[in-house]
C-alpha positions as CSV (number, residue, x, y, z in Angstrom):
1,X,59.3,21.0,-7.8
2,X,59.9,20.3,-11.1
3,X,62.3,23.6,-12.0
4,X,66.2,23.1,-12.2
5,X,68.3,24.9,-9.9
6,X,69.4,27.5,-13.3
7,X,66.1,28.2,-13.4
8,X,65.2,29.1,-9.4
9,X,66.8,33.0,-9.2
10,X,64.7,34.2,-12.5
11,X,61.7,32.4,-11.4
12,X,61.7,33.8,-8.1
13,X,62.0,37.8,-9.5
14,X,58.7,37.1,-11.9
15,X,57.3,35.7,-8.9
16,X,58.0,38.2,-6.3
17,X,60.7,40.5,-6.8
18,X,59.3,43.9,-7.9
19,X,61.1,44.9,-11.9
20,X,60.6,47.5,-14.3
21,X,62.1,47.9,-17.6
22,X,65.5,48.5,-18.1
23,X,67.5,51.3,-19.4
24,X,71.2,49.7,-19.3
25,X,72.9,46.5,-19.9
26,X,76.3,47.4,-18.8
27,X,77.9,43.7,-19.6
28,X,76.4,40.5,-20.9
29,X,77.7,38.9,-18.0
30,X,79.6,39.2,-14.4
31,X,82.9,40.4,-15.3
32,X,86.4,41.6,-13.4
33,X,86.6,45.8,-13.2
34,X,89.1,47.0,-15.5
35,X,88.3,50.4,-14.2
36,X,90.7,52.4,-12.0
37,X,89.6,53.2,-8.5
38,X,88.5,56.9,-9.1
39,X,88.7,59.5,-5.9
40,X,85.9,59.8,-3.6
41,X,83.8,63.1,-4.8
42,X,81.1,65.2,-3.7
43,X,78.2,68.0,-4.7
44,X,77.0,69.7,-1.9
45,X,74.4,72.1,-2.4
46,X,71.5,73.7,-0.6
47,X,67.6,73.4,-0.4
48,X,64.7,74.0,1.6
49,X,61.0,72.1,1.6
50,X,57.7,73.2,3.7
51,X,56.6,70.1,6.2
52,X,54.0,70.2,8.0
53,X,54.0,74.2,7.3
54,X,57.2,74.3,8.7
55,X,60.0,75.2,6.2
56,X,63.4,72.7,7.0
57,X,66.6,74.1,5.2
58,X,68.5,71.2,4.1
59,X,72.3,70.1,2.8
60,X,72.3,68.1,-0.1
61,X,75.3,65.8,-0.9
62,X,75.6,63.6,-3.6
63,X,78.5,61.8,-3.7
64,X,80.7,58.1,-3.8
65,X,82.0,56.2,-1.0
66,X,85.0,53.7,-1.9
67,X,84.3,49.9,-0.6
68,X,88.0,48.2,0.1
69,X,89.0,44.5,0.7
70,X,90.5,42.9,3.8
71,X,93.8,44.2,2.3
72,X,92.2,47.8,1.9
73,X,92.3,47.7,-2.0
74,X,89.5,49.5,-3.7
75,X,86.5,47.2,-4.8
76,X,83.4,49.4,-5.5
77,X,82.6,53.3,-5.9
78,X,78.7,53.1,-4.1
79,X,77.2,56.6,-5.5
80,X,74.7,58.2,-2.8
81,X,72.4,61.1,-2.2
82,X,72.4,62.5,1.7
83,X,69.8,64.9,2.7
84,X,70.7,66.8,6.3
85,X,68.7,69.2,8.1
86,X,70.6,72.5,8.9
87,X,71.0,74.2,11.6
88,X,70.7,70.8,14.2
89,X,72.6,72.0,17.5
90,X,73.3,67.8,18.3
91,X,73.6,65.3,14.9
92,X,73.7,63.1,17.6
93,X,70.3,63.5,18.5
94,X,69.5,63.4,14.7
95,X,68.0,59.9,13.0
96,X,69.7,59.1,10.0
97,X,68.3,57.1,7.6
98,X,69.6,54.7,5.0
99,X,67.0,54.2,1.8
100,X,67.3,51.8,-0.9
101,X,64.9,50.0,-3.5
102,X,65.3,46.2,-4.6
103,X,65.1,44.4,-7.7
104,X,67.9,42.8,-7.2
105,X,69.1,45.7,-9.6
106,X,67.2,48.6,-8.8
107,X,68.8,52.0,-8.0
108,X,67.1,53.8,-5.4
109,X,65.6,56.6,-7.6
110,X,61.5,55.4,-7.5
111,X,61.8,55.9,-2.9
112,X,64.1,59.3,-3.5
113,X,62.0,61.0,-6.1
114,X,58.6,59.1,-5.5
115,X,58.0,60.6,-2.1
116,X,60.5,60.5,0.2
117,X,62.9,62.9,-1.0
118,X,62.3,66.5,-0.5
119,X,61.6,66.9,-4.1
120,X,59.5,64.2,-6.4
121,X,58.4,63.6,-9.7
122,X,54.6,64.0,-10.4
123,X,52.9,61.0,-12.2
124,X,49.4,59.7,-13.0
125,X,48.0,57.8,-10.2
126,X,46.6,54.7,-12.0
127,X,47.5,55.3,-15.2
128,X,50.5,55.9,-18.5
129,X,51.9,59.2,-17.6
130,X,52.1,61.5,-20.7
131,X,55.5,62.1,-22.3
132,X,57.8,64.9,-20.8
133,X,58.0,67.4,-19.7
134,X,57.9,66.2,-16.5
135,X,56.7,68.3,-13.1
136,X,59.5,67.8,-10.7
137,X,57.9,69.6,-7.5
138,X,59.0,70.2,-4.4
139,X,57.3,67.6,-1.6
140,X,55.6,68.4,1.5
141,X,55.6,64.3,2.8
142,X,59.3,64.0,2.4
143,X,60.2,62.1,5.9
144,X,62.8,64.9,6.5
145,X,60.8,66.4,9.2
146,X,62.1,63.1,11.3
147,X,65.0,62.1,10.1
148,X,68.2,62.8,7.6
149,X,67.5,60.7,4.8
150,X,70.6,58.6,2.8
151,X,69.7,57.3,-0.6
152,X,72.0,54.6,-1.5
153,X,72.6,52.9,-5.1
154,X,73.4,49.4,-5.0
155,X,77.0,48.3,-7.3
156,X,76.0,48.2,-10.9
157,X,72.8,50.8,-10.5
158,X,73.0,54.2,-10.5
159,X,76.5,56.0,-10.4
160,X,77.6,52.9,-8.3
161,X,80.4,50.2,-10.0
162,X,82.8,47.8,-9.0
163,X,86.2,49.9,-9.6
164,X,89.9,48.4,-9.7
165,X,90.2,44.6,-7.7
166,X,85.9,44.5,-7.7
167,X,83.9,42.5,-9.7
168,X,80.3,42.2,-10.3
169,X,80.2,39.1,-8.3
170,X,81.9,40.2,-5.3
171,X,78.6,42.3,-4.9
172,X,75.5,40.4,-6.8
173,X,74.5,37.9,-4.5
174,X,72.2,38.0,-1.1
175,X,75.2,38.3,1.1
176,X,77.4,39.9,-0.5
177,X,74.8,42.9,-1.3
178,X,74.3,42.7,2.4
179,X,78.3,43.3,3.2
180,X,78.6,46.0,0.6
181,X,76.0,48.1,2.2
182,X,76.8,47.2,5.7
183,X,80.8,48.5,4.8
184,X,79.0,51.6,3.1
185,X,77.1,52.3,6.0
186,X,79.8,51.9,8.8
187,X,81.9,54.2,6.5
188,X,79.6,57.2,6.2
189,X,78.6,57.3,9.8
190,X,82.5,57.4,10.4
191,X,82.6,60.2,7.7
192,X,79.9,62.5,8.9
193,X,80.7,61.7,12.9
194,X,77.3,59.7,13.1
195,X,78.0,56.7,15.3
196,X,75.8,57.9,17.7
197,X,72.4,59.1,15.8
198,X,69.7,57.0,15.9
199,X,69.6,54.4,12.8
200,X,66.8,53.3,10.4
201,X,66.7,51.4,7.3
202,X,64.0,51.8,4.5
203,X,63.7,49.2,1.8
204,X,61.1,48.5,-0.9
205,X,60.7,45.1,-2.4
206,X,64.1,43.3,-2.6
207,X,64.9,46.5,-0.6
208,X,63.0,44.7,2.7
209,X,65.2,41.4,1.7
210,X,68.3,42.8,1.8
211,X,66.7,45.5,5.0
212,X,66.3,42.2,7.3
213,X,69.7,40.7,6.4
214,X,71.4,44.0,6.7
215,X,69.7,44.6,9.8
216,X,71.7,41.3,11.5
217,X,74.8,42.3,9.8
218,X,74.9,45.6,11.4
219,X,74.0,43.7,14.7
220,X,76.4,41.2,14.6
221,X,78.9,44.1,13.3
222,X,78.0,46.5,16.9
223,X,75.5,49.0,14.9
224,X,72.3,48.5,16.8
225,X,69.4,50.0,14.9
226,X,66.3,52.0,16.5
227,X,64.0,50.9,13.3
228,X,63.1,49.1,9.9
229,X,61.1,50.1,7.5
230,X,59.6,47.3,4.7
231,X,57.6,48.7,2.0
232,X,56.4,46.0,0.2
233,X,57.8,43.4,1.6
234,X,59.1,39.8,0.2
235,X,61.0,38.2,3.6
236,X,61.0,34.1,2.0
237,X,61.7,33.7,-1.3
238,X,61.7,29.5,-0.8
239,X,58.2,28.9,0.3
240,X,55.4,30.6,-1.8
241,X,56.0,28.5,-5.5
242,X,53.5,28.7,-8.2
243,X,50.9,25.9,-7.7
244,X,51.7,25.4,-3.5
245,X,48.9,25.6,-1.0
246,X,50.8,28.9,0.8
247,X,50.9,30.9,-2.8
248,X,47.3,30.1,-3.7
249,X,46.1,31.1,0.4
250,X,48.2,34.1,0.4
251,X,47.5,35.6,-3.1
252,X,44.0,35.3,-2.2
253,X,43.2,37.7,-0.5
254,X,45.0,40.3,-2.8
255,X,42.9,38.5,-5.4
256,X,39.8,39.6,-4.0
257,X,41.3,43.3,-3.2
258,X,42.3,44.1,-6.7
259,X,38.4,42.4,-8.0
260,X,36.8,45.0,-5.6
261,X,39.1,47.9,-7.0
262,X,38.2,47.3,-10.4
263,X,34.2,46.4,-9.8
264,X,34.1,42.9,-10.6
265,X,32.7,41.3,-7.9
266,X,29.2,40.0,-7.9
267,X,28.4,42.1,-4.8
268,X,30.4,45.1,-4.1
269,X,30.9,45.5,-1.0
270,X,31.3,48.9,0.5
271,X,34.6,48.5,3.0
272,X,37.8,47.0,1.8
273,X,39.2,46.5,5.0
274,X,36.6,44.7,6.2
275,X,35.7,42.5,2.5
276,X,39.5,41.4,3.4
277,X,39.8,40.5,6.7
278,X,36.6,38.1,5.5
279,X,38.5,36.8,2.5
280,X,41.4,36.2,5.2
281,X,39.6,34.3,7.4
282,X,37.8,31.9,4.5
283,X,41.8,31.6,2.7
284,X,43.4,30.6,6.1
285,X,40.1,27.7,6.7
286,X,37.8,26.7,4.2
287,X,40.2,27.1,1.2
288,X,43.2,26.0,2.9
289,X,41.7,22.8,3.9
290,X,40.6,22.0,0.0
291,X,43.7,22.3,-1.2
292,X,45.2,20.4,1.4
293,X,42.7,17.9,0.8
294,X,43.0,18.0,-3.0
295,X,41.6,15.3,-5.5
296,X,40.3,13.7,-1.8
297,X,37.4,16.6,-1.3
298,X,34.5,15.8,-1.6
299,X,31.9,17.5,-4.4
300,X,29.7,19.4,-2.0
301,X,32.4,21.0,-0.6
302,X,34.1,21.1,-3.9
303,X,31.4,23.0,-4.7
304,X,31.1,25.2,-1.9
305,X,34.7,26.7,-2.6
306,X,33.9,27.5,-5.9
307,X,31.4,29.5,-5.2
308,X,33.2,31.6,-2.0
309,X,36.0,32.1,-5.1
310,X,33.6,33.0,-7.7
311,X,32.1,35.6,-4.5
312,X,35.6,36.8,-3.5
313,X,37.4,37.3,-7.0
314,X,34.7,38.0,-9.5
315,X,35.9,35.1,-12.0
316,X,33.3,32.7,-13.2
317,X,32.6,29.6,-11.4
318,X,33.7,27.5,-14.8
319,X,36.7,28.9,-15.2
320,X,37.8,28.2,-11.2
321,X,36.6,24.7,-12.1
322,X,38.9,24.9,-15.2
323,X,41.8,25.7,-12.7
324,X,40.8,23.5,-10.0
325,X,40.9,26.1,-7.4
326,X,44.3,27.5,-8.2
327,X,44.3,30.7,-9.4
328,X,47.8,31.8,-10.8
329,X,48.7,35.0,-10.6
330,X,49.7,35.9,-13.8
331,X,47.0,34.3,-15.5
332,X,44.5,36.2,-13.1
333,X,46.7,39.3,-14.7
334,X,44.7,38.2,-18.3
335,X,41.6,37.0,-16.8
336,X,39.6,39.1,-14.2
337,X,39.0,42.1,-16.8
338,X,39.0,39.9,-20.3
339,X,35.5,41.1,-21.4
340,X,36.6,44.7,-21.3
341,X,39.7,44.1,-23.2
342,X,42.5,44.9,-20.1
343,X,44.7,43.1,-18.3
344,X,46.2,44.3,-14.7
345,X,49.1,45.2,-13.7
346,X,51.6,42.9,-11.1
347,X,52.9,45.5,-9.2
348,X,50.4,47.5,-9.4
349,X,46.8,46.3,-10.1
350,X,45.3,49.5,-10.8
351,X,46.9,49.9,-13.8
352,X,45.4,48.4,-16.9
353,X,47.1,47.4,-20.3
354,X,46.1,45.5,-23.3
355,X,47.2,42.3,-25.1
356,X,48.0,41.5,-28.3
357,X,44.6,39.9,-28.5
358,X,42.3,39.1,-25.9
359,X,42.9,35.3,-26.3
360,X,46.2,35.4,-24.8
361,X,46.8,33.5,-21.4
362,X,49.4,35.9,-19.7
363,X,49.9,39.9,-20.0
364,X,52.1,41.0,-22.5
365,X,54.1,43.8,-20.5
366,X,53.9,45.1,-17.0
367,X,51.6,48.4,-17.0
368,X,52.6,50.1,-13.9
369,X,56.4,50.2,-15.9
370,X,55.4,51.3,-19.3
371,X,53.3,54.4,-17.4
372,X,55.9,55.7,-15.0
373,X,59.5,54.8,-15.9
374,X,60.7,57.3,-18.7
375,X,58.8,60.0,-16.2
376,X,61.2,58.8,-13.2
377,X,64.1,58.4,-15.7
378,X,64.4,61.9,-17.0
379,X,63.4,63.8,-13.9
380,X,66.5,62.2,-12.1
381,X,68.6,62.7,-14.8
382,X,67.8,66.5,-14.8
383,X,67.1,66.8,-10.6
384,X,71.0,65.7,-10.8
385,X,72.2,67.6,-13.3
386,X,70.8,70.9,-12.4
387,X,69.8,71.1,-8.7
388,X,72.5,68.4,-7.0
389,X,74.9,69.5,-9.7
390,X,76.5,66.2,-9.8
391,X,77.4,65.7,-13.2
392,X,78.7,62.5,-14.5
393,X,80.5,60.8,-18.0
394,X,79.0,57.6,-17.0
395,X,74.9,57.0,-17.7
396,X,72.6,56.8,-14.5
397,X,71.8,53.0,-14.6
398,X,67.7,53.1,-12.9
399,X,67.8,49.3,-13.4
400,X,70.7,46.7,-14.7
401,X,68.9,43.6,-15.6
402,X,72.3,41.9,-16.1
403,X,72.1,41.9,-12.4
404,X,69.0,39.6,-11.7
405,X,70.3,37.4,-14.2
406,X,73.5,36.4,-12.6
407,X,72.2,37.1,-8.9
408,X,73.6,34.7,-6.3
409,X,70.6,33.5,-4.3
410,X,72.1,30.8,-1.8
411,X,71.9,32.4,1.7
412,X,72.6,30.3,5.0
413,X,69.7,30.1,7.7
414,X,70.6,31.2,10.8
415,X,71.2,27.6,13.0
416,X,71.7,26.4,9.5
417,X,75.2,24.7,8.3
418,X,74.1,25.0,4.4
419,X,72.7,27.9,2.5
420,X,68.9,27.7,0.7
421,X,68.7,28.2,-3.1
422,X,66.3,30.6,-2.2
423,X,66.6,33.1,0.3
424,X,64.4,33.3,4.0
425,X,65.4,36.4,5.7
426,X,62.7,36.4,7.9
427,X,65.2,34.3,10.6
428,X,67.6,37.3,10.0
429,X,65.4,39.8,11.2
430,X,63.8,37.2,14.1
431,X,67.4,37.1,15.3
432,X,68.1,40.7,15.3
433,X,65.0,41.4,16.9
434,X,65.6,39.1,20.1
435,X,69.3,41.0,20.4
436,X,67.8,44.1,20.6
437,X,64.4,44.4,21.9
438,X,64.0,47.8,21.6
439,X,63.9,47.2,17.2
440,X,61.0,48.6,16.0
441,X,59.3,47.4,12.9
442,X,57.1,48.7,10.2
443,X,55.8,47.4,7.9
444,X,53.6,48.9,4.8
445,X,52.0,47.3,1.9
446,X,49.6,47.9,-0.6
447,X,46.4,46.0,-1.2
448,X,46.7,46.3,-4.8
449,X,50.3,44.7,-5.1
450,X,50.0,41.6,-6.8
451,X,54.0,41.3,-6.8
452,X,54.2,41.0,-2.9
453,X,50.6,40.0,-1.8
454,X,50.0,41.8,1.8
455,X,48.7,38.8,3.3
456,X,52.3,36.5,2.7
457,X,54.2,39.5,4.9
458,X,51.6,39.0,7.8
459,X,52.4,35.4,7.4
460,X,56.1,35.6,7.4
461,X,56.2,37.8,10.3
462,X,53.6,35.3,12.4
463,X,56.4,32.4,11.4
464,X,59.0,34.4,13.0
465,X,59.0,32.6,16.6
466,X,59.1,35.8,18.0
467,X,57.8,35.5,21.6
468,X,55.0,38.0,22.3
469,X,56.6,40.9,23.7
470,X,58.8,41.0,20.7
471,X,55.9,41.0,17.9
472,X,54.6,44.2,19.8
473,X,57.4,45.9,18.1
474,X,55.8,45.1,14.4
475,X,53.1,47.4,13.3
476,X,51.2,46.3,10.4
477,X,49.9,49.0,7.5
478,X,48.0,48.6,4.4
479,X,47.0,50.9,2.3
480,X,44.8,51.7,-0.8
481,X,47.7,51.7,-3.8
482,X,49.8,49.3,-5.4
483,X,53.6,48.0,-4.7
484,X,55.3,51.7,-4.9
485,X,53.1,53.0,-2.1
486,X,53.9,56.8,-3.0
487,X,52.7,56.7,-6.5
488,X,49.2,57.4,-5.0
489,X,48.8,61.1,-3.7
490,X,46.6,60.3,-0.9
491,X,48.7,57.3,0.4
492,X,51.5,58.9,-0.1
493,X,49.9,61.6,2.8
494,X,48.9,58.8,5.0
495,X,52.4,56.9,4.4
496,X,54.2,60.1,6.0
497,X,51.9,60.2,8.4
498,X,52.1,57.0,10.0
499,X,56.1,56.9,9.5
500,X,56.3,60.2,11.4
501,X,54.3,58.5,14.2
502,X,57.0,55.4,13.8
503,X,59.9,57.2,14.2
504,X,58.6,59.4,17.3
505,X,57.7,56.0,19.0
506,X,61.0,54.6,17.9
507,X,62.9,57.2,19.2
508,X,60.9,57.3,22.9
509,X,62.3,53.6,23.2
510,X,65.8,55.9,24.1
């Protein structure tokens, strides 16, 4: 590895933590709060969405919750939307669900108005969504048909701020993300007398990250939870490096997901599912073994891999022998559509952008970012304004890149006396699992998510140790879109579908 340490935190976002452009740079770096801790304060207002063809009247409350030190001095104001069903006889029958995106830097406004909120922002599918106005529509697969739903900012995104003794580093780090939430939870389950509702966590991206390290916190803290949700899901940060065996294996089969999307394969063949589950099998064998057996293979076989690459990603044969069987992401980005003038997305592989010139070895911006941010910007910025009635002298932060930049990334392995540069979760949620057996897991991806390829979460999750009876728990879903799951109608519909089946098999584990 032939990368500093300086260098490991902003190689690992390009690499696998899911970014979009950014809208504030609240400080050029970490620095102590000269702000006052201002008073807790809430907006509560009313609603009411059709599930199902059942209409649920809802409370909305948006509001902050003040994290204190060990000496109960105020450190952070964490800003939060909480939707509640009315008219519920027994909250404590209720699931309650905490939501969050990743980044590390992301507010959670792509989960609440993407399509889990009761209201959402309509965007192209695949492509730039025109300038505003924007549609902000009322949205029948909102999960509140199961469960209240708590949309939580992390410090320095959104409304959310280190206030009076906090600073930005007390919060921008693995761990100390994880203790800001787990104090934020604990405090509004006191608040709204919900100790004993059912518990879930939902997490996109960086969101799954700090959902399996949260998930031990709260364990180890007496909050045992009925589910977690990953969407998109990045568990190991430490062992999927540009130019390893495990990236080129597990990016493969994404590889050969996105080829099919676009119509680049030799042969087209007619079922995804089952084109990938062959690409699996040949990443895992044939192509594992030539890489383990590098400059050592011999030509026939040599040969023989090319051609299964050429078959399962539609590049030419000469330029996988220009590579030497390594495909990089990001150059696959500029390469699979160069003689139509595109490149893909990384988040989202549907999308398609242009270059400079069509020379250039890398993409120039991320597509899926340039077509839906200002659309998510302003419709939260108005959905607040107007509808939660929340109104606020600071600006809504969607993503604070000054975050990811000074991100502390060390985290301790469980059984471990030293922390990683790089963060594995994956042991986090192992050990939360085996002290409560009754966790349930699920886990979503997209096939066309070239930020968190599907096929690394199936391997995290088969490296968990988890003893049979425990890996029951997980359920495995993949689906036809990109990283943000909901940005595609259709998945969106089966997404809410198959969580509403979760959380009814969650909740029969009472």
């Amino acid at each position: 590895m032939n990368k500093t340490l300086a260098c490991l935190p902003l190689l690992a976002l390009l690499l696998a933590a899911p970014v979009f452009a950014t809208h504030q740079t609240p400080a050029a770096k970490p620095a102590a709060s000269a702000t006052p801790a201002p008073k807790e304060r809430k907006s509560v207002t009313h609603g009411r969405v059709s599930v199902n063809g059942k209409t649920i009247r809802y409370t909305a409350t948006a509001g902050t919750i003040l994290l204190r030190n060990a000496k109960n001095e105020p450190t952070a104001s964490m800003f939060y939307v909480a939707y509640t069903m009315d008219g519920v006889r027994d909250p404590a029958r209720r699931p309650v669900t905490f939501i969050y995106n990743g980044g590390p830097g992301s507010s959670s406004v792509w989960l609440h108005m993407g399509g889990i909120g009761p209201v959402r922002v309509v965007t192209e599918d695949h492509t730039s969504t025109p300038p505003p106005p924007y549609d902000i529509v009322s949205n029948p697969n909102t999960l509140l048909n199961a469960t209240d739903l708590v949309f939580i900012d992390a410090v320095g995104t959104g409304y959310s701020r280190p206030v009076d003794k906090g600073t930005d580093k007390m919060f921008w780090g693995v761990d100390q993300d994880v203790n800001s939430f787990g104090q934020f939870i604990q405090r509004y389950v006191s608040d709204n007398n919900r100790w004993n509702s059912p518990k879930f966590l939902l997490g996109e991206s960086y969101g799954t990250t700090r959902s399996a390290n949260l998930a031990d916190w709260l364990q180890q803290n007496g909050v045992a939870l009925n589910g977690v949700i990953l969407l998109s899901s990045v568990l190991n940060y430490g062992d999927g490096w540009p130019s390893t065996d495990l990236s080129e294996i597990t990016y493969l089969p994404s590889y050969a997901a996105v080829a099919w999307y676009h119509h680049a394969l030799p042969q087209q063949p007619a079922h995804l599912a089952a084109f990938v589950q062959q690409v699996e099998q040949f990443a895992s064998t044939e192509y594992a073994h030539a890489l383990f057996e590098g400059t050592r293979l011999p030509a026939a076989e040599y040969d023989q891999v090319v051609q299964k690459l050429h078959e399962y990603t539609g590049l030419s044969e000469q330029y996988i022998r220009q590579v030497n069987l390594r495909i990089n992401m990001m150059r696959f980005r500029a390469q699979l559509l160069r003689d139509r003038g595109r490149t893909i997305g990384r988040l989202d592989a549907r999308f398609e952008g242009y270059n400079r010139d069509n020379a250039e070895e890398y993409p120039d911006y991320s597509d899926m970012s340039a077509a839906i941010t200002p659309a998510y910007t302003a419709a939260f910025n108005w959905y607040a304004q107007n509808q939660l009635k929340y109104l606020s002298q600071r600006p809504y932060v969607i993503l604070n890149d000054q975050t990811i930049r000074h991100w502390d990334w060390k985290h301790p392995v469980p059984g471990s006396f030293f922390p990683v540069p790089l963060p594995d979760v994956a042991p986090n949620l192992a050990d939360a699992m085996r002290k409560n057996p009754n966790l349930m897991i699920f886990s979503g991806n997209g096939y066309f998510d070239l930020g968190t390829p599907f096929y690394k979460t199936e391997y995290d999750f088969a490296h968990m140790k988890l003893p049979p009876d425990l890996l029951k728990n997980v359920s495995f879903h993949f689906y036809h879109s990109g990283h943000m799951l909901y940005l595609h109608e259709h998945t969106l519909m089966d997404l809410h579908r198959d969580l509403s089946i979760f959380y009814t098999e969650a909740l029969a584990r009472h």
